[in-house]
ZAMARGU-4260 file (C-alpha; in steps of 0.2 Angstrom, whole numbers, plus 5000, padded with zeros to 4 digits):
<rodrens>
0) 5073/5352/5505 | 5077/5366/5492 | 5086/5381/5504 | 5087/5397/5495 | 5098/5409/5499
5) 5111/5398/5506 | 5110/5381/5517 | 5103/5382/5534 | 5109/5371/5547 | 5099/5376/5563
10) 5085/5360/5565 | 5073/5378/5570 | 5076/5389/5556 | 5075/5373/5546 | 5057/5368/5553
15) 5052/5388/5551 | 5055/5388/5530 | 5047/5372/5529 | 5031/5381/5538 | 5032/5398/5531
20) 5034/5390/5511 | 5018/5381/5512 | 5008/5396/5513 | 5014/5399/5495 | 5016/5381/5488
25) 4998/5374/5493 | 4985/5369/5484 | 4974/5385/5490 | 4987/5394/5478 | 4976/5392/5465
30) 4959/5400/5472 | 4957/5417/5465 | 4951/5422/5484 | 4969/5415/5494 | 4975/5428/5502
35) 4995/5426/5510 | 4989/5438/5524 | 4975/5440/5534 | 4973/5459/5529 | 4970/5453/5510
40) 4983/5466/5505 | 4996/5453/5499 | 4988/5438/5486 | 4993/5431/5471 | 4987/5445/5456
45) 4977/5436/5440 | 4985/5430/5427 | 4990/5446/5416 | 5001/5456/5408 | 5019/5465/5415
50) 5010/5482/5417 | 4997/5474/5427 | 5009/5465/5438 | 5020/5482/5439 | 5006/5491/5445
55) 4999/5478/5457 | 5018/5479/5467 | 5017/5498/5466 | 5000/5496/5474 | 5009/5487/5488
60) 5013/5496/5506 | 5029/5503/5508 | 5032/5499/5526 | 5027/5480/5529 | 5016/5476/5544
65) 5020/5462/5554 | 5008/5453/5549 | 5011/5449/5532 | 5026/5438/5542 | 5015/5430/5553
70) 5022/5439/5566 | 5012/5451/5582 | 5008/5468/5580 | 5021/5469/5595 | 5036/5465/5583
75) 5035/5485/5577 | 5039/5489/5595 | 5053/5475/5597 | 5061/5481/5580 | 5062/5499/5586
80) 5070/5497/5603 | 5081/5484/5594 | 5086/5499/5584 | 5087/5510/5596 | 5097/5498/5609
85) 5110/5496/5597 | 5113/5512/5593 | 5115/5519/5609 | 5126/5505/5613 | 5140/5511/5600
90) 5138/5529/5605 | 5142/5523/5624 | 5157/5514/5617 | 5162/5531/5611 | 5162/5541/5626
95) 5176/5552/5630 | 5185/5545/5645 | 5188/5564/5652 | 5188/5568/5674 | 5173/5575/5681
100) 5164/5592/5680 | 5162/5604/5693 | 5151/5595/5707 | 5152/5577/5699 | 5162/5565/5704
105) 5177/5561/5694 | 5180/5542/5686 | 5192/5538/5701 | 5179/5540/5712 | 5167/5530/5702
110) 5177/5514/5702 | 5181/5515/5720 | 5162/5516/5725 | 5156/5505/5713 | 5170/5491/5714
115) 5167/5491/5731 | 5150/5488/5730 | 5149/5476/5718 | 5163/5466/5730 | 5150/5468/5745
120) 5137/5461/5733 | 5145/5446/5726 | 5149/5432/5743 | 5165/5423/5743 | 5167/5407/5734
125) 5157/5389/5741 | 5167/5379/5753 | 5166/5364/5738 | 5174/5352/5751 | 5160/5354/5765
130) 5147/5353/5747 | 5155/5336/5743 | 5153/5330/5763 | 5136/5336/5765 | 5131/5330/5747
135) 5140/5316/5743 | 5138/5305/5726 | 5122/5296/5729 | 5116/5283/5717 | 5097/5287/5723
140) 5101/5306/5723 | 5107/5312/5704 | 5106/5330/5709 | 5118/5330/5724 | 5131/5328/5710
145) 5123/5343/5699 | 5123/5355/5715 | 5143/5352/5717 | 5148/5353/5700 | 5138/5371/5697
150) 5144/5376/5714 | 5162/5373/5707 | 5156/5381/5689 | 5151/5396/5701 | 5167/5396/5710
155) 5176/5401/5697 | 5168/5415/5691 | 5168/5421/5709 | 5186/5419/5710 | 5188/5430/5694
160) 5173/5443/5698 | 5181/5444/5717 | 5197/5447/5711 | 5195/5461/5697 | 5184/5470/5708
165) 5198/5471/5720 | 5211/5475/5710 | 5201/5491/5701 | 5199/5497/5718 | 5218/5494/5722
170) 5222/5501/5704 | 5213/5517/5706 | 5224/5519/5722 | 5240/5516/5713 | 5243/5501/5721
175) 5244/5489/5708 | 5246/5490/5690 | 5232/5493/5678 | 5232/5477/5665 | 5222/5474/5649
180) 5209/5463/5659 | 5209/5477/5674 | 5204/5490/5660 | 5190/5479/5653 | 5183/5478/5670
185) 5183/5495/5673 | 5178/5500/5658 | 5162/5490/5659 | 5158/5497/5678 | 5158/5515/5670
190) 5149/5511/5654 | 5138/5497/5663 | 5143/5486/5652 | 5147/5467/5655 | 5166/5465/5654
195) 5173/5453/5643 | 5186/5446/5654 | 5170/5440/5665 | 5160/5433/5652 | 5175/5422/5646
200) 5170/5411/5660 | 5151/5416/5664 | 5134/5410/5660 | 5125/5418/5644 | 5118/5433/5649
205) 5113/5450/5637 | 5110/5463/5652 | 5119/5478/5658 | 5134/5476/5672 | 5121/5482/5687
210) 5108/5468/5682 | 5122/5455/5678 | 5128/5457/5696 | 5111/5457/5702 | 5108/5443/5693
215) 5124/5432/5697 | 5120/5438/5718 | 5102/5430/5715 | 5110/5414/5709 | 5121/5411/5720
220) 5110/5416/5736 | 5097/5401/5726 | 5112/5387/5729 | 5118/5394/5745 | 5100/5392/5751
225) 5101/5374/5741 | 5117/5372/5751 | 5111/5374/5769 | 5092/5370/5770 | 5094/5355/5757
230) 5084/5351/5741 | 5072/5363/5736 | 5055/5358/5732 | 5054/5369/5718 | 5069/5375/5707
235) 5075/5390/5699 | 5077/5382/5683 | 5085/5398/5675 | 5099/5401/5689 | 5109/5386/5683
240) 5124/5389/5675 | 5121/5371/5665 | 5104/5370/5663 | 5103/5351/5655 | 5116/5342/5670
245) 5100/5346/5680 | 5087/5339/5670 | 5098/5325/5666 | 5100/5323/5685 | 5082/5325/5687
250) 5080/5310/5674 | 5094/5299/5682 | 5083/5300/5700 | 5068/5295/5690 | 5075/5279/5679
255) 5085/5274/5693 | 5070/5275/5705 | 5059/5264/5692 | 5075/5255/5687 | 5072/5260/5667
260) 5085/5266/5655 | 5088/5282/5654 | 5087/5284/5634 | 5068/5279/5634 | 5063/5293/5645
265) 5054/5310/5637 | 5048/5323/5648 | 5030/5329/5650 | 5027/5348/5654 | 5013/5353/5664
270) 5009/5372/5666 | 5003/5375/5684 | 4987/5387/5690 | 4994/5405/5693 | 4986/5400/5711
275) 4999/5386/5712 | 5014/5400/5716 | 5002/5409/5733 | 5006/5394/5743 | 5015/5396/5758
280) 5024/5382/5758 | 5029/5368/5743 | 5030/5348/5744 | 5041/5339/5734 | 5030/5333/5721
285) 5032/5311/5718 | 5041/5313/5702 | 5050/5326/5693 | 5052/5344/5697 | 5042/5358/5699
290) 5052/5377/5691 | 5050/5392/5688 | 5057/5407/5680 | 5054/5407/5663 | 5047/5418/5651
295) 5038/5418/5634 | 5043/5429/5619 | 5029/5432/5603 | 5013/5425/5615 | 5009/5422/5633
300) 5001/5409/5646 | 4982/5410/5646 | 4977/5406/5664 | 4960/5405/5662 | 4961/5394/5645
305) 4977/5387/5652 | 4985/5387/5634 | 4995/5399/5623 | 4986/5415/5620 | 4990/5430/5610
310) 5002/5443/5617 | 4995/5460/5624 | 4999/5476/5615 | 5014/5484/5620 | 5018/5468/5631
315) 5034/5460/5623 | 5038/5445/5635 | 5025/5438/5651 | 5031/5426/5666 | 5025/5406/5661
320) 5019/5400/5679 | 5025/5386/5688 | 5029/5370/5677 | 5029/5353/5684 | 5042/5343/5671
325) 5037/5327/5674 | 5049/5311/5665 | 5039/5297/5657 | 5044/5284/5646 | 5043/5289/5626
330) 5031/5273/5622 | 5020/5278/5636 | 5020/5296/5633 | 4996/5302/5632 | 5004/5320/5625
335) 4993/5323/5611 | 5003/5332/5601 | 4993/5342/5590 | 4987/5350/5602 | 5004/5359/5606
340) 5016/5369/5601 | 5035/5364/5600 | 5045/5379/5609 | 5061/5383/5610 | 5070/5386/5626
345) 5087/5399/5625 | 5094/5404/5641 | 5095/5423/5634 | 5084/5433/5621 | 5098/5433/5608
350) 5091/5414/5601 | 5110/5409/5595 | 5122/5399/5605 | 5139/5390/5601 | 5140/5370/5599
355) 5150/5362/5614 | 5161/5349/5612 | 5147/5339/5624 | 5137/5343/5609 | 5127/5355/5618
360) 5121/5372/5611 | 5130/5387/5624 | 5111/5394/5622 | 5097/5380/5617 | 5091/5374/5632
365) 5078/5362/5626 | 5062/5360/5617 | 5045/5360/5628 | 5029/5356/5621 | 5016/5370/5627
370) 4998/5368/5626 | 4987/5377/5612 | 4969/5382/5610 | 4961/5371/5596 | 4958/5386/5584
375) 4978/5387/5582 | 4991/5376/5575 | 5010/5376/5580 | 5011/5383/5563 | 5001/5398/5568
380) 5013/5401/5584 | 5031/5393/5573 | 5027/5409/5563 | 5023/5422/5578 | 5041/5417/5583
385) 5039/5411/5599 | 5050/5404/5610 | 5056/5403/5628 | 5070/5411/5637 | 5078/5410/5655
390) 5081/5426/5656 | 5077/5446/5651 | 5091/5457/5643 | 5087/5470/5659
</rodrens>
């Protein structure tokens, strides 16, 4: 593979260049009617000479449409708020650090009210010992292993949120001294931003400190649920703090159960009638796992076609339904894979992680293979830029 501008590493961005480049070296090139977009604005001039050419470029618009990148109408819209977001972001980074007017409340009085709350919200840590009694290692049962080790992944972010939140409220008292970790937690609770001390030993997440906690109380309510009424039929797939021990775990219950190797197991990804999620009540299904939670970013889920559809105006991300992952060995696998599309999953919007020494990404989930309509190719979607997340920036 030539690069140009540089190698690329990522096997995505890879895949991308190697589909964007054959709109341009194909044997269509040579057709005075191929057109690069489906506007016709942008084509390959006639053989000519340089004023030609020169006037054919000065004939081009200005400001590119989306399109000519394969991409929604909708990527207009995400590039301005992108813009916008990040602006606004360094001008709350520059906000003056003064006391309150007249009938405000002063910062002191912020840190008290909202420390506090955010204490209320956030449960102390899981009693890990009564975890390991209740859900001990199991040779049939993988994921009573995976719900102790996020439990004690959790812990510690409790223990560190807990304590901050207790010691701004102390700090603003004068009862204890303010430290550099103190003043990045206050900081954040005033800007809404999420503090770095926190994130040193948090899951991924781009939203602002009120959603984070919000978030981080809905996680942990999920496992305490998990905790006291047992295994859930259906999981939150994007409240875990180490998305691939679970499927692992998930894959382990299954090889185990069929007394197969691990290594030659794939997964099979079912999408799931919208109807699916009105049920009252939910039974385990024989194999695999049924989730939720996740959302798609470029396209959406067509319920009625019950494939990939185009995205609706002004509609930047929609809910994917139910899923049933099902495990099934690789050999035996009926996924006709032309008819899907190879998606990313990220656990937040930003679609970069950082390589773990387990050799996971700190972001890249995994890749699911999504049902498409016959009149589109993966290359049609690999070009719209669409992918999977866990989880909103809001």
């Amino acid at each position: 593979e030539a690069n140009y501008g540089g190698r690329v590493t990522d096997a995505d961005d890879r895949i991308l260049i190697s589909v964007i480049i054959t709109d341009f070296y194909c044997p269509d090139i040579h057709k005075d009617d191929y057109k690069f977009s489906p506007s016709g604005v942008y084509y390959a001039p006639k053989f000519t000479n340089k004023e030609g050419y020169m006037e054919y470029i000065r004939s081009l618009p200005i400001n590119q449409e989306p399109e000519v990148f394969g991409l929604h109408s909708n990527a207009n819209l995400t590039c301005a708020i992108n813009e916008v977001m990040a602006m606004l972001q360094t001008a709350n980074t520059m906000q003056g650090s003064g006391g309150g007017g007249e009938g405000g409340k002063s910062q002191e009085e912020v840190l008290g009210e909202m420390s506090a709350k955010y204490l209320a919200d956030v449960q102390p840590p899981f009693d890990t010992e009564e975890a390991q009694a209740k859900y001990p290692v199991d040779y049939h049962e993988s994921l009573n292993t995976v719900l102790n080790q996020e439990m004690l992944r959790f812990n510690k972010l409790i223990v560190r949120v807990r304590a901050s939140l207790a010691d701004v409220g102390k700090a603003v008292k004068g009862l204890v001294v303010m430290d550099s970790n103190l003043d990045e937690v206050a900081t954040g609770i005033l800007r809404n931003t999420r503090p770095p001390f926190w994130m040193k030993v948090s899951f991924p997440s781009l939203k602002p400190l009120s959603s984070y906690v919000a978030d981080l109380v809905a996680r942990l309510s999920f496992f305490s649920k998990w905790f006291k009424e047992g295994h859930p039929p259906t999981y939150w797939i994007s409240g875990f703090f180490f998305t691939q021990s679970f499927l692992t775990g998930v894959l382990q219950n299954y090889a185990r159960k069929f007394e197969l190797a691990i290594d030659t197991l794939g997964w099979q990804y079912h999408v799931l009638k919208e109807s699916f999620a009105k049920q009252e009540t939910f039974t385990k299904p024989e194999t695999g796992c049924y989730v939720y939670g996740l959302f798609m970013e470029g396209a959406r889920w067509s319920d009625e076609e019950m494939c990939i559809a185009e995205s609706q105006p002004k509609v930047l991300f929609s809910e994917i339904p139910y899923m049933h992952w099902d495990p099934v060995e690789r050999h035996k696998d009926p996924t006709d894979m032309a008819r899907m599309y190879s998606s990313a999953l990220y656990k937040t919007s930003e679609r970069k992680g950082v390589l773990a020494t387990t050799g996971h990404s700190s972001n890249r989930v995994m890749t699911l293979l999504i049902a498409i309509s016959e009149k589109h190719s993966d290359k049609y979607w690999r070009k719209r830029g669409v992918a999977c997340l866990c989880a909103l920036d809001t």
